[in-house]
VMD Tcl script that draws the C-alpha trace (Angstrom):
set ca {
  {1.62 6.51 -21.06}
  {0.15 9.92 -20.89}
  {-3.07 9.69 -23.06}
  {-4.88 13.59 -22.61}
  {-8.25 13.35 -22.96}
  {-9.84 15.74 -25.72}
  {-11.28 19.71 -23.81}
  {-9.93 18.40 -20.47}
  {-8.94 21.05 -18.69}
  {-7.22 18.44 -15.90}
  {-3.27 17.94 -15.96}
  {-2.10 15.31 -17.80}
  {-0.66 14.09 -14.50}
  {-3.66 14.16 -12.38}
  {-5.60 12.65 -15.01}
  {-6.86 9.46 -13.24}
  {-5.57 7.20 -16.16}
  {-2.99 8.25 -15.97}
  {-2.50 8.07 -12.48}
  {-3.50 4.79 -12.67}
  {-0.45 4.37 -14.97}
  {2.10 6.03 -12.75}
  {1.17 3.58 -10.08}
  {1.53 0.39 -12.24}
  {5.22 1.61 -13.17}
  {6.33 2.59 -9.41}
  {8.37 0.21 -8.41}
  {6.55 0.61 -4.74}
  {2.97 0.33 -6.27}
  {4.00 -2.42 -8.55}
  {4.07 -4.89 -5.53}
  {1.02 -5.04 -5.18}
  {0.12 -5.72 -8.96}
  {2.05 -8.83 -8.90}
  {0.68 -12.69 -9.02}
  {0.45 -14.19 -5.86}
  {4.05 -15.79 -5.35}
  {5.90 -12.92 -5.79}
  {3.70 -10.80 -3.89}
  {4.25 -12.82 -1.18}
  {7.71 -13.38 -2.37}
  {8.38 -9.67 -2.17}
  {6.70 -9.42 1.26}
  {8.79 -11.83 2.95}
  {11.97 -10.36 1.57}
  {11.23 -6.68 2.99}
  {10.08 -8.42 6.52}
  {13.51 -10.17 6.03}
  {15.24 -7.10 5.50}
  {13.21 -5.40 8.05}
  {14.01 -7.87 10.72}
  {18.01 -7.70 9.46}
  {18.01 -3.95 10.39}
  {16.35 -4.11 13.48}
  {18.54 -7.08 15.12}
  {21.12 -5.05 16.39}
  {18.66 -3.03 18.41}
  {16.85 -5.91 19.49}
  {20.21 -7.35 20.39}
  {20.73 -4.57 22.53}
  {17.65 -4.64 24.47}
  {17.51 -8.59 24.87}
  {20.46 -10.80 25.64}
  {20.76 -13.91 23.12}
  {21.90 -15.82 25.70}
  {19.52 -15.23 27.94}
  {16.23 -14.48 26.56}
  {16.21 -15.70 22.69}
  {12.74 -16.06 22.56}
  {12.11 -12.28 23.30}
  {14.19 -11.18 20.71}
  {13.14 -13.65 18.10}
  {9.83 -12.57 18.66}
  {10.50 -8.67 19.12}
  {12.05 -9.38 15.59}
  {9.34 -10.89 14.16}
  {6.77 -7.65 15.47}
  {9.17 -5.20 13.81}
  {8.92 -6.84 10.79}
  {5.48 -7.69 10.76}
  {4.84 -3.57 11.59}
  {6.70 -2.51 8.78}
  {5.13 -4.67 6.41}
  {1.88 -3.46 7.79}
  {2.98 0.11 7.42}
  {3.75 -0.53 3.75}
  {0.79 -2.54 2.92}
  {-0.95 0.46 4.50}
  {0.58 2.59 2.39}
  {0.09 0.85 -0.87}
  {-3.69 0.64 0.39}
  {-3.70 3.97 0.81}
  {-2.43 5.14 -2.61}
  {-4.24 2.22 -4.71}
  {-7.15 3.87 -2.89}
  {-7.27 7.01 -4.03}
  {-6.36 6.21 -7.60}
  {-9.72 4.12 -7.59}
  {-11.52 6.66 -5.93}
  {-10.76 8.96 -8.59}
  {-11.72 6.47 -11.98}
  {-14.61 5.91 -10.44}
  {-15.97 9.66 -9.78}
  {-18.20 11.05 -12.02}
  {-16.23 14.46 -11.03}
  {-12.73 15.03 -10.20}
  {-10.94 18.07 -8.00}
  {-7.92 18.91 -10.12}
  {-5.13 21.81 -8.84}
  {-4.37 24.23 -12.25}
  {-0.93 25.83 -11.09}
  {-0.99 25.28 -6.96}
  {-3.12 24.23 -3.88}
  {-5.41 27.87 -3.86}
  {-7.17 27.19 -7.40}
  {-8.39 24.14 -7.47}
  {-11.01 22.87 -9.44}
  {-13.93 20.38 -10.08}
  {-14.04 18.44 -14.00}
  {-16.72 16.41 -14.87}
  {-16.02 13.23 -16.89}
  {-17.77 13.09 -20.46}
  {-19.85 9.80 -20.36}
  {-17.18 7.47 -22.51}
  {-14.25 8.87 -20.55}
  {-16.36 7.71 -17.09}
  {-17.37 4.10 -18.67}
  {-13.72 3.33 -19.93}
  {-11.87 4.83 -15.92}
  {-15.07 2.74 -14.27}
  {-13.98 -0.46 -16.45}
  {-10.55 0.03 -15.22}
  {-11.42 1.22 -11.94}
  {-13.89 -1.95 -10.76}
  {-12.21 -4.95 -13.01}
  {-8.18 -3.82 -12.44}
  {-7.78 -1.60 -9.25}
  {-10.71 -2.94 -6.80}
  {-9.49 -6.45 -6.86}
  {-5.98 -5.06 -5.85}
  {-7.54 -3.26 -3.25}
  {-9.32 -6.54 -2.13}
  {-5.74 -8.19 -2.02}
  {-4.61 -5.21 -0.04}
  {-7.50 -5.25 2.34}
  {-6.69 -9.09 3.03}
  {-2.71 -8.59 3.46}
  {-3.94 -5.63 6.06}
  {-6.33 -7.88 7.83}
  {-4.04 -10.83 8.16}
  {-1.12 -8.85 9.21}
  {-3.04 -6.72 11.99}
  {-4.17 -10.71 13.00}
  {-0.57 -11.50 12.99}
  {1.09 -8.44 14.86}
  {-2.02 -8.67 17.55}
  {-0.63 -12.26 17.90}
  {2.94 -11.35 18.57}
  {2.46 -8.79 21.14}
  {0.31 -10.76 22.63}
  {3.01 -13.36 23.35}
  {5.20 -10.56 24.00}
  {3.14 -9.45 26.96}
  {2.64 -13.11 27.89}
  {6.41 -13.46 27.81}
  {7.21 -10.21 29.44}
  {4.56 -11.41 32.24}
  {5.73 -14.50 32.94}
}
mol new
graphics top color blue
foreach p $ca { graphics top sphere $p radius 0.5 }
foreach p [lrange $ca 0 end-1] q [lrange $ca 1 end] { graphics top cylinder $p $q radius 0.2 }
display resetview
């Protein structure tokens, strides 16, 4: 949905609405737009997958036989990383979309990196991106903050009984 906005001067595609847009339609960004179960759904099918990937390397650094618990657990802290990594990202790209509905003035690139440029939003272009910026993205980034916090909690965890393994 590329709306232009009337004497902009901005590309349509660094626009922030529509920005905004591109990220609802990613299928990465999406994730993080979607109601509680199937975010967490989602989540817990990429730390599957995760965790399927990195068995045979765990499986090569642990014996089954003789120390399941350390690769159970080095299983779990791969997958819990990579889910951090990705919740990171989405953070980080949810982020800056916000950032930029809720400016009052926007750096925009014309034809490359070396001409860059500052637009200033008219007043009804900055109420409706604000709207949009505090009531749909912030309370995505909220989510996001949350997932970060409780998967840093979670990782510290492992590798903590990692070391307490490894110790012992």
């Amino acid at each position: 949905m590329n709306v232009p906005v009337s004497n902009c001067p901005v590309p349509l595609e660094q626009q922030p609405l529509n920005e905004y847009q591109s990220l609802k339609e990613s299928c990465f960004f999406r994730w993080a737009t979607l109601e509680d179960a199937a975010y967490l759904n989602k989540g817990f099918r990429l730390g599957s997958i995760t965790s399927l990937i990195a068995a045979p390397f765990a499986a090569t650094s642990f014996s089954l036989t003789e120390s399941l618990s350390q690769f159970c657990l080095t299983l779990c802290v791969v997958a819990t990383g990579m889910l951090l990594l990705l919740v990171l990202r989405l953070y980080l790209g949810w982020s800056y979309v916000c950032d930029r509905l809720l400016k009052e003035k926007i750096f925009y690139e014309e034809t490359g990196w070396y001409d860059g440029q500052y637009w200033t939003k008219p007043p009804e272009v900055l109420d409706r991106e604000r709207l949009i910026g505090t009531y749909e993205v912030q309370p995505i980034l909220q989510r996001l903050r949350r997932s970060l916090g409780l998967l840093g909690i979670l990782l510290l965890g492992e590798v903590s009984l990692c070391l307490l393994i490894v110790t012992t």
